[in-house]
C-alpha positions as a Markdown table, in Angstrom:
| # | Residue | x | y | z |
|---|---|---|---|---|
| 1 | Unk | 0.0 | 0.0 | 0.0 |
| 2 | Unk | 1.1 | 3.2 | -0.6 |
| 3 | Unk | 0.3 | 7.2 | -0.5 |
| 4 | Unk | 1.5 | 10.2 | -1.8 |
| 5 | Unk | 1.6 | 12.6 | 0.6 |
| 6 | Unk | 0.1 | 15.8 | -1.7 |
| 7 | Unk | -1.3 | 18.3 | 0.1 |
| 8 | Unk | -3.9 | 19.0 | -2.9 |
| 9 | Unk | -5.0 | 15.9 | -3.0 |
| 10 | Unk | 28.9 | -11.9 | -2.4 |
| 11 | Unk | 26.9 | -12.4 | 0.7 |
| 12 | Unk | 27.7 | -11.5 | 4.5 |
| 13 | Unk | 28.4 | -13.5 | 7.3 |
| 14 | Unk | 25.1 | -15.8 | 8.0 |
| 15 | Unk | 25.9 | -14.6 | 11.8 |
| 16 | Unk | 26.1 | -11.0 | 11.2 |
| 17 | Unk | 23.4 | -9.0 | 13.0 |
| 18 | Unk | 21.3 | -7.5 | 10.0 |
| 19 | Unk | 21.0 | -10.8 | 8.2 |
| 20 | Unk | 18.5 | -13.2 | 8.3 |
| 21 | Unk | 19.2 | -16.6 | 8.8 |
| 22 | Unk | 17.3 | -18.1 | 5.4 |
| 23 | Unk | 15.9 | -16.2 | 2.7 |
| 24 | Unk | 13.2 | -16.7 | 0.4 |
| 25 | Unk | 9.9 | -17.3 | 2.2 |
| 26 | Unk | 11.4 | -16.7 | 5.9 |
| 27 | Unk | 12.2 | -13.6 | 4.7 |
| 28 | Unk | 9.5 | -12.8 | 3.4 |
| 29 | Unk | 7.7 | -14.1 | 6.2 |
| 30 | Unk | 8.4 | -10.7 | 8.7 |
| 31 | Unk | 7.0 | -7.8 | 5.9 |
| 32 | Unk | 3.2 | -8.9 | 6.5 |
| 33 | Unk | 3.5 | -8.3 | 10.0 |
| 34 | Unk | 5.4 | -5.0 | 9.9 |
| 35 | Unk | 3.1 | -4.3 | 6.9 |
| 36 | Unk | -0.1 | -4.8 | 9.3 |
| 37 | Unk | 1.7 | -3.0 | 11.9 |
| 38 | Unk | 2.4 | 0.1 | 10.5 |
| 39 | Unk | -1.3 | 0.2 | 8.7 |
| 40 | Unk | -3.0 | -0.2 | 12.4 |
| 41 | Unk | -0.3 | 2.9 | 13.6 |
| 42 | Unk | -1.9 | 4.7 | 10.9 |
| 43 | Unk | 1.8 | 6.2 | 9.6 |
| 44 | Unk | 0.4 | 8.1 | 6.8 |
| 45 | Unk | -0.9 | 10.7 | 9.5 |
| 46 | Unk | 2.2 | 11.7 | 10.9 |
| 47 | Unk | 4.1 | 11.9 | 7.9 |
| 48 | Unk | 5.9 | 15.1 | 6.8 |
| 49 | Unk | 3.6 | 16.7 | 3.4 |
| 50 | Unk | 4.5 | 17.9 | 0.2 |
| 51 | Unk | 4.5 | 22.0 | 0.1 |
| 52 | Unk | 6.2 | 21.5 | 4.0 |
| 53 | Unk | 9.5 | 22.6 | 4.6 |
| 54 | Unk | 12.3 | 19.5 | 5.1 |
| 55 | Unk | 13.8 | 19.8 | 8.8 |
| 56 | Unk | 17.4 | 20.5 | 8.7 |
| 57 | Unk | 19.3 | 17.8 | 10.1 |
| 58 | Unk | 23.1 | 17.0 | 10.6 |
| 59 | Unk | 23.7 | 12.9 | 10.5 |
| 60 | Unk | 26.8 | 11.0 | 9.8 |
| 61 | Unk | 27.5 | 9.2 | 6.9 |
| 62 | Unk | 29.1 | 5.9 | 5.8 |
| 63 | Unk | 32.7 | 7.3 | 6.9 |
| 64 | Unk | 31.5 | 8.6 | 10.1 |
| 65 | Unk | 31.6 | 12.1 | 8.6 |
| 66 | Unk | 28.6 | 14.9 | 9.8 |
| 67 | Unk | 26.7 | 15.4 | 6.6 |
| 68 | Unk | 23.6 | 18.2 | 6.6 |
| 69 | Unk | 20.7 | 18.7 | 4.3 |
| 70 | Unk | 21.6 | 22.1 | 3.5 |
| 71 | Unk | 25.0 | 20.8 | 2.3 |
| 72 | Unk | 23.9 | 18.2 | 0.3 |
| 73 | Unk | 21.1 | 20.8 | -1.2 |
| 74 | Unk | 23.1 | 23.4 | -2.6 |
| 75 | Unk | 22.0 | 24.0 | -5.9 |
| 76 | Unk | 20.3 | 20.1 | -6.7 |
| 77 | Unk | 17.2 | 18.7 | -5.5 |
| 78 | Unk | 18.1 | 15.8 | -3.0 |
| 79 | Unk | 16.0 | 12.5 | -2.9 |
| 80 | Unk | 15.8 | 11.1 | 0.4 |
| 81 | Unk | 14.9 | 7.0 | 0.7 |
| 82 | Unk | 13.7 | 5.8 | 4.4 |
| 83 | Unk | 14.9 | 2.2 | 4.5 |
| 84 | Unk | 15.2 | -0.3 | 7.6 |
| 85 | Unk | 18.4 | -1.5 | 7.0 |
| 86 | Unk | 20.7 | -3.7 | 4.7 |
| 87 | Unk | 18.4 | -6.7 | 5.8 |
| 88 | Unk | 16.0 | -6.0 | 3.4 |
| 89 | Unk | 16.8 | -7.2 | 0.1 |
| 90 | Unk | 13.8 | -5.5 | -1.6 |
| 91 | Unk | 14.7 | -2.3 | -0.4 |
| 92 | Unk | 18.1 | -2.4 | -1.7 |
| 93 | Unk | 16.4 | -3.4 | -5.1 |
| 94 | Unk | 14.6 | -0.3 | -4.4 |
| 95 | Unk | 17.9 | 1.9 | -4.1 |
| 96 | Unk | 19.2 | 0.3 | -6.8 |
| 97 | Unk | 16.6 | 1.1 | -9.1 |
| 98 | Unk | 16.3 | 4.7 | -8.2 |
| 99 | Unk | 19.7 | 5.1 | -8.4 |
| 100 | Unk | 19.6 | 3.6 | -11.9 |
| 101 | Unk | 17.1 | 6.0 | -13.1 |
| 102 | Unk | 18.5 | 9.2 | -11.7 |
| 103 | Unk | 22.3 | 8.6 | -13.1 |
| 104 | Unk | 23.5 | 11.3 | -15.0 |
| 105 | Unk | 20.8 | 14.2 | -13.5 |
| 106 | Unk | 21.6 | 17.1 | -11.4 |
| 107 | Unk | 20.4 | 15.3 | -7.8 |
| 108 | Unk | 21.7 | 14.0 | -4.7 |
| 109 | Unk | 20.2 | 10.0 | -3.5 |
| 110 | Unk | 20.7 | 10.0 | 0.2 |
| 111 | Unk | 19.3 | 6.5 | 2.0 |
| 112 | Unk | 18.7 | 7.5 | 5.6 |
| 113 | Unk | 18.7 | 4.2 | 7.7 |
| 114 | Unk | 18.6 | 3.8 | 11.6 |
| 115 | Unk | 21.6 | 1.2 | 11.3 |
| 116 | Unk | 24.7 | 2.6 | 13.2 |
| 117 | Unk | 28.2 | 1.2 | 13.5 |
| 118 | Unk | 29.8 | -0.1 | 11.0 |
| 119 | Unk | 26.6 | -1.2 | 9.4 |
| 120 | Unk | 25.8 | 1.8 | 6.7 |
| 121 | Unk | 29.4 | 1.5 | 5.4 |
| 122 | Unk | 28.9 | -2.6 | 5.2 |
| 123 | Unk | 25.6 | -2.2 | 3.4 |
| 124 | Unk | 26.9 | 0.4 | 0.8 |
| 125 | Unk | 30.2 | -1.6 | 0.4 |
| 126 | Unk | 27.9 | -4.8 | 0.1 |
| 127 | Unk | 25.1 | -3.6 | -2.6 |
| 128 | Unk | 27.9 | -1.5 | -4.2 |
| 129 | Unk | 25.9 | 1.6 | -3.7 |
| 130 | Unk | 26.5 | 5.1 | -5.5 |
| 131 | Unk | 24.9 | 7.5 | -3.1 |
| 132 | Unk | 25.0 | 8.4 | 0.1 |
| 133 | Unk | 24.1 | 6.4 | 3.4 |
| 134 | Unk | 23.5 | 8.3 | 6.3 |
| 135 | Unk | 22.8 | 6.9 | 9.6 |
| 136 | Unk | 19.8 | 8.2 | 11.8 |
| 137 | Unk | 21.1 | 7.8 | 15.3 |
| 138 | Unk | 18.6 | 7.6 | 17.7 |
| 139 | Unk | 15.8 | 7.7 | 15.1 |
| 140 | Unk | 15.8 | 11.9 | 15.0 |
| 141 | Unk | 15.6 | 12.6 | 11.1 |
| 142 | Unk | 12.6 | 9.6 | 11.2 |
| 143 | Unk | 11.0 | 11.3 | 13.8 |
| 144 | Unk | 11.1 | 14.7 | 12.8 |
| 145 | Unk | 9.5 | 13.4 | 8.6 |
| 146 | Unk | 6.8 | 11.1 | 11.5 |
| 147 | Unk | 8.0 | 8.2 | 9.8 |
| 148 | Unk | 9.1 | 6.5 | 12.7 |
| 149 | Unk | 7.2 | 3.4 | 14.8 |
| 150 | Unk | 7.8 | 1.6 | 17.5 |
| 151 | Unk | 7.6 | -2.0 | 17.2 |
| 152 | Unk | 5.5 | -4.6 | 19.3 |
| 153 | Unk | 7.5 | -7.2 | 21.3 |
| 154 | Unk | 6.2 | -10.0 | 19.4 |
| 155 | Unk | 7.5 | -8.6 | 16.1 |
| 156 | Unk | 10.6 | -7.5 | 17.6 |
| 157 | Unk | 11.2 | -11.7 | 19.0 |
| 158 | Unk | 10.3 | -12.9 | 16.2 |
| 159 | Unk | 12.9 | -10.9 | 14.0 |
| 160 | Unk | 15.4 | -11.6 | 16.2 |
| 161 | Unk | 14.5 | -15.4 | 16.1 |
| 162 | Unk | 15.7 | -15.1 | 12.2 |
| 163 | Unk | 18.9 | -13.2 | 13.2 |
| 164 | Unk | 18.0 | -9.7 | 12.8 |
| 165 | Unk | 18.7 | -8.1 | 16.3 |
| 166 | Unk | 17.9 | -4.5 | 16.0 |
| 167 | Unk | 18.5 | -3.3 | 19.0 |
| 168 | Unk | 22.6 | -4.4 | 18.0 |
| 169 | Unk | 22.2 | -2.5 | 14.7 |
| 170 | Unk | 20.8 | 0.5 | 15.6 |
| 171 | Unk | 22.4 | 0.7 | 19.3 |
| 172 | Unk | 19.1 | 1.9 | 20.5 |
| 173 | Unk | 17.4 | -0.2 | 23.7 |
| 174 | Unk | 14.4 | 0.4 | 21.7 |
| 175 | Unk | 14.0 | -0.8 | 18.8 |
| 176 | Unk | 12.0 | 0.7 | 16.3 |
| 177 | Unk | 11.7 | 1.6 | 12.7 |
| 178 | Unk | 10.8 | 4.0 | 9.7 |
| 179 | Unk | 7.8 | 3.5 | 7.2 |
| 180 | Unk | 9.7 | 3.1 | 3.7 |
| 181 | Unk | 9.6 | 6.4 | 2.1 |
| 182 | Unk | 10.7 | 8.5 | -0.6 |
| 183 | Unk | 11.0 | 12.4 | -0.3 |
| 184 | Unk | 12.2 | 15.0 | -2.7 |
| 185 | Unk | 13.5 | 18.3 | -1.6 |
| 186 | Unk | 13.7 | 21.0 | -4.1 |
| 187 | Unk | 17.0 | 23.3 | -3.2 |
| 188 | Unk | 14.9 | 25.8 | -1.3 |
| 189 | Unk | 14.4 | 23.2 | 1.5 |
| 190 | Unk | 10.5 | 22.6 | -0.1 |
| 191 | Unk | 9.5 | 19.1 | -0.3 |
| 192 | Unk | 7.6 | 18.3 | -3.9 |
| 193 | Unk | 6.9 | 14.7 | -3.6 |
| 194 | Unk | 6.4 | 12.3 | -0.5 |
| 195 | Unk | 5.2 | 8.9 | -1.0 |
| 196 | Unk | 5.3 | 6.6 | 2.3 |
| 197 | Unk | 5.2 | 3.2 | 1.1 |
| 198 | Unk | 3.2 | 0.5 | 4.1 |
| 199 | Unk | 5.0 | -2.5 | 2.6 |
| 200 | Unk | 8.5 | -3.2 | 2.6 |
| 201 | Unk | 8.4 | -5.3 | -1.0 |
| 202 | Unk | 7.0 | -2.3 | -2.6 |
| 203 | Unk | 8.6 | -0.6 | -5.2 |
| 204 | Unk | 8.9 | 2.6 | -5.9 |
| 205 | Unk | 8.3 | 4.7 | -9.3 |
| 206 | Unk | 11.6 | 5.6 | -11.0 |
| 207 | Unk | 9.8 | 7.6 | -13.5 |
| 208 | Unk | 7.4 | 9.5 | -11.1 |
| 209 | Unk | 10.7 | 10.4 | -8.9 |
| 210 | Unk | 12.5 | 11.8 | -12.0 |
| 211 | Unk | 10.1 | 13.7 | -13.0 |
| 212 | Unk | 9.6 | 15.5 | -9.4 |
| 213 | Unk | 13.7 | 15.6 | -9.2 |
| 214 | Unk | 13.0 | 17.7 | -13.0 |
| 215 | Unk | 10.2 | 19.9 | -11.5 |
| 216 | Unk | 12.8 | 20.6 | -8.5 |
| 217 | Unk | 15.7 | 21.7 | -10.7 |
């Protein structure tokens, strides 16, 4: 399910925290859930609007360095992607695909995660990424976009039965996640395109997001 928010209208370690134990239909297996979850929190509420003005925010990237939004604005638009982590496979596919379709335009892809450490560098080494990955510590840039949920014990057990132990990746005693979204920020700070996605395995619209990064320019 998803909504755009307009307001006129070679594999790791098997024991690495972040990957799950088997893939295919155990994978699969935890995005219902989260899915349901995030449709009974009612996300698209809360979420940060088109015409709204992006919150500044300073977050450090891959390499540990502080990165802002007004920074990475200057004079391009800047598509940020919301994604849980390097765990999920379809969101990667996601990133990949965006950055794919944006190649050779004027515009900054930024994937804003809540995985700390050493994790954003591993998942961009990994996936062999192209853009920037900036880690949300403590959940803040989420938050302030109202992208951010907390997750139910049971959901949180049951993802760390299959290996994925969040509260290691994100260093947080809490763990807790962001709706998959994609924003675009024009280089006044305006966002003109917000689509918050309830389902993980959802892609998003390379076309639709190149054309918003075009009416940005």
């Amino acid at each position: 399910m998803t909504r755009s928010l307009d307001n006129a209208g070679g594999a790791p370690s098997p024991k690495a925290p972040g990957l799950l134990v088997s893939l295919g239909r155990t994978d699969t297996a935890l995005y219902a859930p989260l899915r349901d979850w995030m449709a009974a929190a009612d996300m698209f509420s809360n979420a940060l609007a088109v015409g709204a003005q992006a919150p500044e925010f300073f977050l450090p990237d891959e390499n540990a360095r502080l990165v802002a939004l007004s920074d990475l604005l200057g004079k391009e638009p800047v598509v940020l992607l919301f994604v849980p982590g390097g765990w999920c496979s379809f969101c990667m596919n996601k990133v990949r695909a965006l950055s794919a379709a944006l190649r050779g335009h004027a515009v900054n892809l930024v994937i804003i995660t809540p995985e700390t450490g050493p994790h954003p560098l591993n998942m961009k080494a990994h996936y062999q990424l192209d853009c920037v990955v900036l880690a949300d510590v403590d959940y803040g840039v989420g938050l302030s976009f109202g992208l951010i949920f907390l997750l139910p014990p049971g959901i949180v057990a049951q993802m760390k039965a299959l290996g994925l132990d969040l509260a290691a990746l994100h260093g947080s005693s809490k763990p807790m996640l962001p709706a998959p979204a994609v924003y675009v920020v024009a280089p006044s700070g305006k966002v003109v395109m917000a689509e918050v996605q309830l389902d993980y395995m959802s892609s998003a619209d390379p076309e639709k997001v190149l054309q918003a990064v075009m009416s940005a320019s």
